[in-house]
N, C-alpha and C positions, 0 to 999 in steps of 0.2 A: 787612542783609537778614534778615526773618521768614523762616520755615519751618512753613509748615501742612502738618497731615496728617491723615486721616481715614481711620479704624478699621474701621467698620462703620456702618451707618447712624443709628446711636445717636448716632452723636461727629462733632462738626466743628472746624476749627480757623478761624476769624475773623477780619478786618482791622478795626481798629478805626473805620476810616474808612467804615465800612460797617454798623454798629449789628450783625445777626449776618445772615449771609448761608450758606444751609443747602448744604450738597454730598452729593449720593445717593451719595458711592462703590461701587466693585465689590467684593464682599466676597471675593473670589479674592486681588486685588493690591491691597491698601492703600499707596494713594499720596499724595505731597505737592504743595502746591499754594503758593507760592510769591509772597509780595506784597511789594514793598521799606517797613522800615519807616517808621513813623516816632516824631518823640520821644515820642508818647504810647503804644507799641508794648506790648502787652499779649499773652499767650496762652495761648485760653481753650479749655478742652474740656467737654464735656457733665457727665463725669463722672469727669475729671481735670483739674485745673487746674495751670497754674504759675503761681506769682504774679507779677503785672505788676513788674519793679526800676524805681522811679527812679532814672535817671543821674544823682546828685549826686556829685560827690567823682570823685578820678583812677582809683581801683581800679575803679569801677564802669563808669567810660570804658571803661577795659583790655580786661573782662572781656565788655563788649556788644562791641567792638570786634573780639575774637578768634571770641564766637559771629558775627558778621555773618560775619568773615574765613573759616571753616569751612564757614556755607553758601553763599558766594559759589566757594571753591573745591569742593562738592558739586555745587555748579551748571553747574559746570565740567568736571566729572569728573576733579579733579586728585584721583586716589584716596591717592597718597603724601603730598603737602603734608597734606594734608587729617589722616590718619592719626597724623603726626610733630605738628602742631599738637593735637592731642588730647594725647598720648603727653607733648609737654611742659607740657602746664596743671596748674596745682595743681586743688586740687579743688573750688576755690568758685570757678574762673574759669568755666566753662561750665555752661550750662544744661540740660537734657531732650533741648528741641530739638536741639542741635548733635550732641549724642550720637545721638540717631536719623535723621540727615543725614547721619553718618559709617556707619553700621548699613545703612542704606537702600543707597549707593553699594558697601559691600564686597560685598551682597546680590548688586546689578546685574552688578556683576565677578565673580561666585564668588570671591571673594577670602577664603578660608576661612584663611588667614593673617593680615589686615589685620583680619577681623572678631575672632578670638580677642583678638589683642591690644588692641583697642579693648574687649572684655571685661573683660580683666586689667588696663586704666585703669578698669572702671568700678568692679571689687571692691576697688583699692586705694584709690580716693576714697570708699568708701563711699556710692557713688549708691544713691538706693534703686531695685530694676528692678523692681516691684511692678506698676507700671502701665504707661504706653506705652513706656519703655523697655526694659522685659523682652518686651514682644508683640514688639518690633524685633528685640532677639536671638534669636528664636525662628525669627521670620521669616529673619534671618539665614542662620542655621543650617541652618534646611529648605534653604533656596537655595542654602547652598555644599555639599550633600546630605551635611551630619554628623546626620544622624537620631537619633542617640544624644542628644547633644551637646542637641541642639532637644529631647527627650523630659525629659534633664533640669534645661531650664531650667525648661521647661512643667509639668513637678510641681511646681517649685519656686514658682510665680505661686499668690498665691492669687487675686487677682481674673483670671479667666482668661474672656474675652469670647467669644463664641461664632465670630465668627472666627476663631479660635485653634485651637479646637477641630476646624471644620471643614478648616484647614488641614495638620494633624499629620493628622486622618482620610482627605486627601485624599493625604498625601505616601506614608504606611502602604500604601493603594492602588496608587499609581504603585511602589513599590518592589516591590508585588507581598507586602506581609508584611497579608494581609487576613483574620487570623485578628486580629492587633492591631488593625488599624484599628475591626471590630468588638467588640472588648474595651473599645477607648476611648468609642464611642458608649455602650456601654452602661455607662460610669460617669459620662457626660457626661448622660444620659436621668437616673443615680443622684440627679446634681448638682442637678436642678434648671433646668439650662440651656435656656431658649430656643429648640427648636429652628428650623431656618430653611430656605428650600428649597435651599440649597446643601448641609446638612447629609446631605438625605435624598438627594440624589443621591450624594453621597461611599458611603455608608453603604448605599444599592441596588449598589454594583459591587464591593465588596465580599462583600454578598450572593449575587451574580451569580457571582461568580468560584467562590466555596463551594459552591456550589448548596444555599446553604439556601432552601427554597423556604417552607417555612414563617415562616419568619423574615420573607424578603421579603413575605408576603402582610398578616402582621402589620402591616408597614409601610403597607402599598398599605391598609391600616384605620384607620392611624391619618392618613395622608395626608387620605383622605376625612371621620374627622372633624373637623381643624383645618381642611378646604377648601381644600388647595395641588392640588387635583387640576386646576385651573383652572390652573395655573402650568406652561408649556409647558416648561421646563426638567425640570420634577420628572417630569411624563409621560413626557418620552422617555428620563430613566433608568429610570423605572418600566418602560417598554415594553424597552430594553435588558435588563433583569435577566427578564424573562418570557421573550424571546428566546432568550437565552444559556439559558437551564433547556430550553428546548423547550416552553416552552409559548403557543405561538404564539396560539392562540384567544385565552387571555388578556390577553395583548400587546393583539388587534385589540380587542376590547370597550375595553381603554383608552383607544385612539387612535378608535373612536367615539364615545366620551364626552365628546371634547374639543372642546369649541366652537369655538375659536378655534386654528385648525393653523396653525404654521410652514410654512418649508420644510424645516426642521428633522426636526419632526415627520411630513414626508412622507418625507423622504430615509432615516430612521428605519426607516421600516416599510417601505420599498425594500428598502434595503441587511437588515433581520433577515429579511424573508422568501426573499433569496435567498441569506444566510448559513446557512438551515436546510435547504436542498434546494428551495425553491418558488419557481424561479424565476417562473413560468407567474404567481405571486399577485401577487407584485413586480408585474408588466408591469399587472397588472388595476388596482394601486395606481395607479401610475404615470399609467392614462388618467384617474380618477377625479383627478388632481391638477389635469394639464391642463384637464379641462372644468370645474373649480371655479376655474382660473384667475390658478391657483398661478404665481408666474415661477421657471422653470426656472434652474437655477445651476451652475454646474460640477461637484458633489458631486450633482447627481441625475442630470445628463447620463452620468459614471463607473458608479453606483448599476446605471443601467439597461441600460447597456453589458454590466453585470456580468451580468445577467437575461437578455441576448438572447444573449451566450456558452454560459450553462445549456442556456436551452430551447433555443437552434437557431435563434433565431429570424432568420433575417440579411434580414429584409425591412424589421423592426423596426428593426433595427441600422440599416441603411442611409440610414432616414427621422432617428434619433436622429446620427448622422453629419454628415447634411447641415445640421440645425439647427445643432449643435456648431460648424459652418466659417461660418454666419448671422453666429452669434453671435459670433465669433471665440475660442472656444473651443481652435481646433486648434490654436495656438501654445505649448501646455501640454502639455509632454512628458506627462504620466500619462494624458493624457486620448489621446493620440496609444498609449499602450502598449493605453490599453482596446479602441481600434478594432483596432488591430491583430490582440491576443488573439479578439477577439470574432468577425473575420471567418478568425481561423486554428481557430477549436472550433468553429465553423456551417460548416466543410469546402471555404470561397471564399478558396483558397490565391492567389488569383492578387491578388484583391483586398486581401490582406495583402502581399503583395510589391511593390505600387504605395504602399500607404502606407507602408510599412519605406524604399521611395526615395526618398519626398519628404520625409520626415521630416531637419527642418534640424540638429536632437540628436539621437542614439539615446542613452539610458541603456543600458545592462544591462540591464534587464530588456526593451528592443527586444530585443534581438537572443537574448534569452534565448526570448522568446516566438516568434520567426520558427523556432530552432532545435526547440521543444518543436511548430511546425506541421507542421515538415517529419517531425518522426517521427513525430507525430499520422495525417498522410497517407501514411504506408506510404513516405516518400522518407528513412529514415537516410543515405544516402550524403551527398544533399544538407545535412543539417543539419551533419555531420562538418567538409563543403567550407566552409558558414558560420563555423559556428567557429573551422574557419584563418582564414576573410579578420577574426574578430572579432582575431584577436592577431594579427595583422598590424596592426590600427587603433588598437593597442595599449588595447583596452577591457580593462580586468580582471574574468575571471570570476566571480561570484558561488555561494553553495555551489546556489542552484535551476540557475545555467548547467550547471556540475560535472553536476548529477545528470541534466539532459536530456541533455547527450553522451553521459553512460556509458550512458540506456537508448538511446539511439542506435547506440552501439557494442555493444548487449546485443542489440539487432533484425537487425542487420545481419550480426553474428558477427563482427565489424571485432577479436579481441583484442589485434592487435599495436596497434593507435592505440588501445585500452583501456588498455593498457599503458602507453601515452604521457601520458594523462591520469593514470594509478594516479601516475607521476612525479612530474606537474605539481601533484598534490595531496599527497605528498611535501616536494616542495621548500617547497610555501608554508604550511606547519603546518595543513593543512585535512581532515588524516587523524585529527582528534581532534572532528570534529562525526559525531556519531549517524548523520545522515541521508547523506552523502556514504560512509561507511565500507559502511550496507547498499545505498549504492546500486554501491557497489565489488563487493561481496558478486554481487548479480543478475548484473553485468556477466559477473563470471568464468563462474558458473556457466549462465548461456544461451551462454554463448562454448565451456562443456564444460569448462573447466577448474577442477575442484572444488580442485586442490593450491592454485592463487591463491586462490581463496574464502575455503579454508579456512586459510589464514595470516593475512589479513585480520581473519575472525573469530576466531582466536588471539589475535591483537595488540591486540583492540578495548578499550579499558581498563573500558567500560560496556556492555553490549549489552542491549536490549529486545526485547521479543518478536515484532517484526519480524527483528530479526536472527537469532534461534533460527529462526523461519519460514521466512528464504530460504535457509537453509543447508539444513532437511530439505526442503522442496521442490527445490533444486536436487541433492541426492545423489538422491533420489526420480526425478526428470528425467531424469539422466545413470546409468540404470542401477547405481545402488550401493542398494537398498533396505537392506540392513544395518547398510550405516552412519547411514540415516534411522532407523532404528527404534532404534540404539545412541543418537544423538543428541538425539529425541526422548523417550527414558528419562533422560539428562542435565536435560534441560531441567523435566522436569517435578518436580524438586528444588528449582528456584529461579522458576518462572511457571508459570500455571495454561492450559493450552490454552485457545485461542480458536478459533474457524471454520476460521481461515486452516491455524491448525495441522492442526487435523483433514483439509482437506481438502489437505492436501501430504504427513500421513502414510499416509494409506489408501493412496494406490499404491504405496506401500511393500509394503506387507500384499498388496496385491492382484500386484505383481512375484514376491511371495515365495510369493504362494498360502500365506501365515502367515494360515490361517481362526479361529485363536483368540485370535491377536495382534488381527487385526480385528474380532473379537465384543466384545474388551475395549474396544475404541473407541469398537462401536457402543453398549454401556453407557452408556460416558460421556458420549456426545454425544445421549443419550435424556435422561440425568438433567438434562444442564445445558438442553435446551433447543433444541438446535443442527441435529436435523434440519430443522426451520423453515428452514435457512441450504440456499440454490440450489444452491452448489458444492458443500455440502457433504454433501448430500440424492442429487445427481447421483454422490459421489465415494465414497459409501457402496454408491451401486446396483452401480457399476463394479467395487468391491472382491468385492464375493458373485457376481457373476458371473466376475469373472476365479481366483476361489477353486473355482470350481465347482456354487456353492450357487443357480442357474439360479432355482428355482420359489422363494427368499425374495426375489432380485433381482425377478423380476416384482412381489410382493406392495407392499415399497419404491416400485417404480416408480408401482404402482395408488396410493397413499399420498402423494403427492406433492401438495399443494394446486395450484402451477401448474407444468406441464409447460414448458420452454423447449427450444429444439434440441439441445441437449446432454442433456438428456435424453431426449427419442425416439433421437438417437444411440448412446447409451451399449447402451440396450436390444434398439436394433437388430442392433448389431454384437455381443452376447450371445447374443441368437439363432443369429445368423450361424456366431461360434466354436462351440456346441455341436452346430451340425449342425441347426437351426429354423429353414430357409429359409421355409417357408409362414406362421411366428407373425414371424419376420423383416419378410415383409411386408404380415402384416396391421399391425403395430404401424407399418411405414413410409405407410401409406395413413390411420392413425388420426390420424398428425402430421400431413398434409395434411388432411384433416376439418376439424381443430382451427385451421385457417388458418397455419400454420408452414409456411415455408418452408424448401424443405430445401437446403443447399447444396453444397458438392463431398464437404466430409468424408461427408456423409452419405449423398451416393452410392459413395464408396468402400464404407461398413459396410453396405448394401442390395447391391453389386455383389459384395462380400466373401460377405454369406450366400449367394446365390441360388449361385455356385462350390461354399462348402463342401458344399451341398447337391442338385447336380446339377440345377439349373432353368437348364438355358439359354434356351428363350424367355423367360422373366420375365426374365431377365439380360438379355437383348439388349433387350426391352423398357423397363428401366431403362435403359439408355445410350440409347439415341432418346429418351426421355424429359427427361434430362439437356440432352440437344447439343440438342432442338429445341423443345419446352417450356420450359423454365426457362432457356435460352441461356446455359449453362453448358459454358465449352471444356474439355473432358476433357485431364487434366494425366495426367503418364506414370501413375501412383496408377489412374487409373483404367485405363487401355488394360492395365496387368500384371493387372487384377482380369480382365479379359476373356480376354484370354490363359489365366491359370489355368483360368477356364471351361470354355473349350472341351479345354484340357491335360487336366482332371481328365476330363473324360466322352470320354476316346479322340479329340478330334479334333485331331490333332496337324498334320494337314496346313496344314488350316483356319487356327489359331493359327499357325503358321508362316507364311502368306500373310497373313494379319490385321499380323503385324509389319512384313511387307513392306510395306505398304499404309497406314501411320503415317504421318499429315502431320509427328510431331514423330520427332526421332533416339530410337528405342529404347533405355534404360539397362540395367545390369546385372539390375537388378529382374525387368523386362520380359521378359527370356531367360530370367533365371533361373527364371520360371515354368514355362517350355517344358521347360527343361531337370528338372524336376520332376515333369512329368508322362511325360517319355521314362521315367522312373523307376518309376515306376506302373505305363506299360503297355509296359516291356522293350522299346521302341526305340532300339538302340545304336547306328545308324547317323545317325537323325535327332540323337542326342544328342551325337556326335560332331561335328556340323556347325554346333549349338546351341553347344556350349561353347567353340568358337572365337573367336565372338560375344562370351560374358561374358570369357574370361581377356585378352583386346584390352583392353576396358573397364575389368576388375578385376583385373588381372595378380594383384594382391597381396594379392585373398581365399581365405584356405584353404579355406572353406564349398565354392566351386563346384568345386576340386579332389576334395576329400572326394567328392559327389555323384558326379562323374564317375567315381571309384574304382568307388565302391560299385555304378551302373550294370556295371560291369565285373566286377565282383566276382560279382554276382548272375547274369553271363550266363555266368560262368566263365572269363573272360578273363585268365588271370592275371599273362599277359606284359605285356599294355595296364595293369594293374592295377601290375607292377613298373617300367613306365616313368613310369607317370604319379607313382607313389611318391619314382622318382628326380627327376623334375622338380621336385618340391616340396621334396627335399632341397636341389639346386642354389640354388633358390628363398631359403634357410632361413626358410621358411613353417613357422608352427607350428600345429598342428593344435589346435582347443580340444575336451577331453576329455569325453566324453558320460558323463555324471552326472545322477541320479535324487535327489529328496530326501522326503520325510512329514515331517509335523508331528506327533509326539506331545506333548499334556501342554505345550503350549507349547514346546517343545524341536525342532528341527530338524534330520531327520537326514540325511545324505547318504553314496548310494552312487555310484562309479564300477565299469565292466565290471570283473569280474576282482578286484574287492577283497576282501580276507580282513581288513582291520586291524579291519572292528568288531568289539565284544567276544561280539556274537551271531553272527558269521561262520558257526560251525560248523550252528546249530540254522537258520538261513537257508539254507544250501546242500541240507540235508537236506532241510526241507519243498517246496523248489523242485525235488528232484528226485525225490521221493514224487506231486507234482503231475506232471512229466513221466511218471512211470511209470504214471499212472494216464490222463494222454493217450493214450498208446502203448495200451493197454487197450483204450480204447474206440477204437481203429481212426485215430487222430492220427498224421503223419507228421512230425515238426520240420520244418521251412523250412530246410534246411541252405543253401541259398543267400545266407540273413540272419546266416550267420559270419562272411560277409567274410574268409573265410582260406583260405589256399592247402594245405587237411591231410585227414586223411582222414577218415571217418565220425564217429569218437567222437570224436576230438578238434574238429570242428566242433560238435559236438553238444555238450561241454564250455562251448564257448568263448559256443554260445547260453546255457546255462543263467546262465551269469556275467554276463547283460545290466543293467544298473542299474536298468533299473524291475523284473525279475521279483525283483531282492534288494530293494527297497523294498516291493514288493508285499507279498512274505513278512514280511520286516519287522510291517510293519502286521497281517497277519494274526494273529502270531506275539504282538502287544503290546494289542491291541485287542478289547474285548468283544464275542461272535458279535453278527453281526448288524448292527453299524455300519463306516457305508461308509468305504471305503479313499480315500483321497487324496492321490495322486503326482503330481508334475511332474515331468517329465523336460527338460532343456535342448536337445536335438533333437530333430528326427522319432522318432517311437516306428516300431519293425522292426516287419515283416510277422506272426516268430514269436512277438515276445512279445505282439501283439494278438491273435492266438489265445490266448494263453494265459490272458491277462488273462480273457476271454471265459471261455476253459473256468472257469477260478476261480471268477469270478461266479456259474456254474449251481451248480458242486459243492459252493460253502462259502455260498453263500447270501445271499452279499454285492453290496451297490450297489460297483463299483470308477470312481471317478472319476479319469481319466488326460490328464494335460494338455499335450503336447507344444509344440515350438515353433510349429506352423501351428493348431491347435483341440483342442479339450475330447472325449473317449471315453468316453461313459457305459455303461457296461459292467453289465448285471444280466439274469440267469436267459439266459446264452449268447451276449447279441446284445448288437452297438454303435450307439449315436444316429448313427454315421459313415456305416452304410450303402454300408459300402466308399470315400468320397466321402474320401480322405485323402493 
């Protein structure tokens, strides 16, 4: 048996019986072509030859006898015979051909074993591998993936063919090392070599990959002056590499240049335009294929699938569906995952579940994609339940299944079956991929539990800046802003913030009311670029209003190129906190102008101002508005905002029958409103009747005992006041301690009532009670009912002076240049007494006093509060 092969188009190998008979080979896989000899058997190549043996004499018999034997067992794929018959020949018994027959087969097998040692035959006989038998081992080589091994034979070849080239450029590609592969081109451009349109496509996705954009356009110059632009191959890596950079227009000007389209070249500018966000241009492609007449094929039916999941389209979908089942298309599990996907992201859950049942295969990625719909659609529970019946069916997960459970179990707040999963990915070594560990990371922390998070992100052996992100968002979340802003100071040692960071640390800043931690952001998110970014534009506004800096939050907010509802929200509910019911809701009337629809949140933060600010018609007018307008069912969020309402402006009756009158069960919330406004306007009898209500509901919040105290306290009750003490003892309820903090100089300082340990204790106690003496003066009477103690004048009067905001006040005063404003938070309700006081301050030292308790913002200047009593 002969053994032909051809190289490239250059080279052919001949039957003699045929004068010379030409073969186009594929320059990818140079193959053999295989004619039984005969005795005049000769073999000839364009630009290698072997010379023809005449069989005279026995050795010569042997010697044809064993090459015939080697390609009839290549023929065969007897890889071993085949091998061991090499391994035993001298070295003048086989030919070129046999050797690259045996070369060819270890190729096929990856037999990266059998081929060395047919090697190590060739260097001890001293074959020359100069020509087609070094291109073999090369070939080899790349096949059994020793890239080393192949690189240096391939230096070692001096006549080195251009397929050769193109081959090592293409594996350099595939291995992903495309810094070489273009290093190679361009000693192969050095060489002299030929180049060919396979070349230029190896050598565009390398580019592509790099994003050398220059480089590629050089190409896409020199493409057009050899004229391969006509070569539909070379276009659609041309259009690939434009693609992949973003440069989409480019791409299309290509693909209009080309006279003669594929489907190729349609399926091309499909799949890049809805790989770059454009789904909508896909689809416009797509009809333009149809009316030119193009036959649709499996890879554009998928393509477009891909394009109506994007835009939404499922009418699209539907038409591109029914074709798919014409054609018979549906029997193709991937094409089956695309409708599936397609009609679970166009939100026709039902229509995904009819195909996920007839579906005669599911892969993984079925059931991966049924699970990612049902959390898509607000159903976690559902997708949880799938999941069991997937391991029940014994499908094994993959890490996308892994990460749709855990945001499944991250929606739902499911952490014990988080837990189960944290296990299951445990057990099966899948705690060592990137994406599954921050998808572990989210879980914990929308579940509230930072301790899991934060052991995860511990253990992670690599973490990217996703991972730094969902840890200071989730302490940021879960009320720990400190250790957001510790973590964040970490992080910015080893990565450069992005959006995401920014807009996870700001309510940090904005929890901690830290106004100069947060100036320091807004620096940096000015210099890089980043107010442009929605979240993070909106999550800046949020920070200066919850800091208390109101009139820069408007300025940002005006600043804002496109408003979205979260941001009218943000600004509204800013209003609201600092006591701006009427800019409240001119800003709420400005969203609706602007065609924004507003929705519940939004009416909590419009129902929330109009409260803080004593509008009850416009209040009630927003809840009719809500329930019969926009046919939005008010959720408890909202019925506790109306309650507040009518609490804060005395009408306690009112609010009282308003809860009776609740088509849904009243929660703690809800009471607790009432119960807050009994507060306000000294009803201890109503409040008595009220708090019966929350301790049912919340046996085991200290907050509403406290309340209840303090109601008692103020009315002078002090037996009610010592029983209620003991019940909470019984209880062992712990009481969380009312503490005040200021920001100086970046530094954060914090008082509790009664504290002596800071080091200015003394020079604070003095200026707070040089300011009470000078209340007393001008005709001021303390609020001794705001002691909360059971004692007698001065010692009441003591115990006021010691309150945590009037020692932060001082504080501030004490450390701070005349004339700039003070800035306290306080973690409770601010007392009756030291709002007077705060007031008198502001007139006598001349100072703006911003004061920010747990319900709203007290801007305090020249005697008077933005409160307006409304607190």
């Amino acid at each position: 048996m002969l053994m032909l092969c051809t190289t490239s188009p250059n080279q052919s190998w001949v039957s003699p019986s045929s004068s010379y008979q030409y073969i186009n080979p594929n320059p990818l896989k140079p193959c053999f072509i295989l004619f039984r000899p005969n005795s005049r058997t000769s073999l000839l190549g364009a630009k290698f030859r072997v010379p023809a043996t005449t069989l005279a004499g026995t050795t010569h018999r042997k010697n044809a006898d064993k090459n015939v034997k080697i390609g009839e067992l290549c023929e065969l794929g007897n890889l071993k015979e085949a091998v061991e018959t090499v391994c035993g020949s001298e070295s003048s018994d086989l030919d070129s051909a046999a050797y690259c027959s045996v070369l060819e087969l270890c190729a096929g097998n990856k037999s990266l074993k059998d081929g060395k040692r047919v090697h190590s035959v060739l260097c001890e006989h001293g074959v020359n591998v100069d020509g087609y038998v070094g291109a073999k081992l090369v070939f080899m080589y790349v096949h059994c993936g020793d890239l080393r091994e192949a690189r240096r034979v391939f230096d070692a070849l001096s006549n080195r063919k251009v397929f050769l080239w193109n081959l090592m450029i293409n594996e350099y590609a595939k291995v992903r090392d495309f810094r070489e592969g273009v290093c190679l081109f361009g000693k192969m451009v050095e060489c002299g070599v030929e180049l060919n349109s396979y070349t230029f496509s190896c050598v565009l996705k390398c580019f592509a990959a790099l994003g050398c954009v220059r480089e590629g356009e050089w190409v896409h110059g020199y493409l057009c002056k050899l004229r391969f632009v006509s070569d539909s191959n070379v276009v659609n890596s041309l259009m690939a590499f434009y693609f992949k950079n973003g440069r989409v227009e480019s791409a299309r000007k290509v693909f209009d240049a080309l006279r003669e389209r594929d489907v190729v070249s349609w399926n091309s500018m499909i799949s890049a335009y809805v790989s770059n966000g454009a789904a909508e241009k896909g689809v416009e492609i797509f009809r333009e294929m149809v009316w030119s007449g193009i036959d649709v094929d499996l890879a554009t039916t998928i393509n477009i699938l891909m394009a109506c999941s994007d835009c939404g389209n499922v009418v699209l979908g539907r038409v591109v569906h029914g074709y798919a089942m014409k054609g018979g298309f549906d029997v193709d599990v991937m094409l089956c995952n695309s409708v599936l996907d397609m009609y679970s992201k166009c939100g026709d859950l039902s229509d995904a579940v009819r195909v996920f049942e007839k579906m005669d295969r599911r892969s993984v990625v079925s059931w991966t994609s049924m699970i990612a719909g049902y959390v898509r659609e607000g159903l976690p529970d559902k997708a949880i339940e799938l999941f069991c019946e997937m391991e029940k069916d014994d499908v094994i997960p993959d890490v996308y299944t892994i990460t749709s459970i855990l945001h499944a179990c991250a929606c739902s707040g499911s952490l014990e079956k988080g837990k189960d999963i944290h296990k299951y990915i445990r057990e099966h070594d899948m705690d060592s991929s990137l994406f599954v560990c921050n998808s572990l990371m989210d879980m914990y922390a929308k579940c509230g539990s930072m301790k899991d998070a934060d052991s995860v992100f511990s253990h992670m052996p690599m973490k990217d800046i996703v991972s730094w992100n969902t840890m200071i968002g989730g302490y940021s979340k879960n009320c720990l802003p400190n250790k957001a802003l510790e973590l964040f100071s970490d992080m910015q040692r080893k990565f450069k913030p992005d959006s995401m960071t920014l807009a996870s640390v700001l309510p940090a800043c904005a929890s901690l009311a830290a106004l100069d931690r947060g100036q320091e952001i807004h620096g940096y998110l000015l210099r890089h670029g980043y107010f442009l970014d929605q979240y993070v534009a909106n999550a800046l506004v949020d920070m200066y209003v919850k800091c208390g800096v109101l009139i820069l939050a408007r300025v940002l907010f005006e600043m804002i190129p496109v408003k979205d509802l979260i941001s009218y929200t943000v600004i509204i509910a800013g209003y609201g906190m600092h006591g701006f019911g009427k800019e409240a809701i001119a800003a709420f009337n400005g969203m609706t102008k602007a065609g924004i629809e507003p929705d519940s949140i939004s009416f909590i933060s419009i129902l929330y101002a109009c409260s803080h600010s004593g509008l009850v018609q416009e209040g009630w007018r927003f809840f009719d508005i809500m329930r019969n307008d926009c046919k939005i069912e008010p959720m408890l969020e909202h019925y506790a905002c109306m309650v507040d309402l009518l609490a804060r402006t005395g009408n306690l009756t009112k609010a009282y029958k308003f809860i009776n009158m609740m088509p849904i069960e009243p929660d703690a919330t809800v009471w607790g409103s009432l119960l807050c406004g009994c507060r306000i306007h000294h009803d201890v009898k109503l409040a008595e009747k009220v708090a019966e209500h929350v301790f049912e509901l919340e046996p085991e919040n200290t907050g509403y005992y406290i309340l209840l105290a303090n109601i008692y306290a103020e009315a002078e009750k002090w037996e009610e006041v010592k029983k209620l003490r003991e019940r909470i003892g019984r209880r062992s309820l712990k009481k969380d301690p009312g503490c005040s903090w200021i920001e100086i100089k970046g530094k954060v300082n914090i008082f509790v009532a009664g504290g002596t340990s800071h080091p200015d204790a003394m020079k604070i106690e003095s200026l707070v009670k040089k300011f009470r003496s000078r209340m007393k003066e001008d005709g001021y009477n303390p609020k001794m009912q705001y002691a909360l103690i059971n004692a007698d004048e001065v010692e009441k009067e003591v115990a006021l002076c010691g309150h945590s905001e009037k020692l932060a006040i001082a504080f501030g005063i004490l450390n701070t240049p005349p004339g700039k404003t003070i800035r306290v938070t306080k973690n409770l309700r601010v007392c009756g007494d030291c709002h007077e006081m705060a007031k008198f301050i502001s007139r006598t030292s001349r100072r703006e006093i911003v004061l920010r308790d747990s319900n709203r913002f007290h801007h305090m200047k020249d005697g008077n509060c933005s409160c307006r009593g409304f607190w």
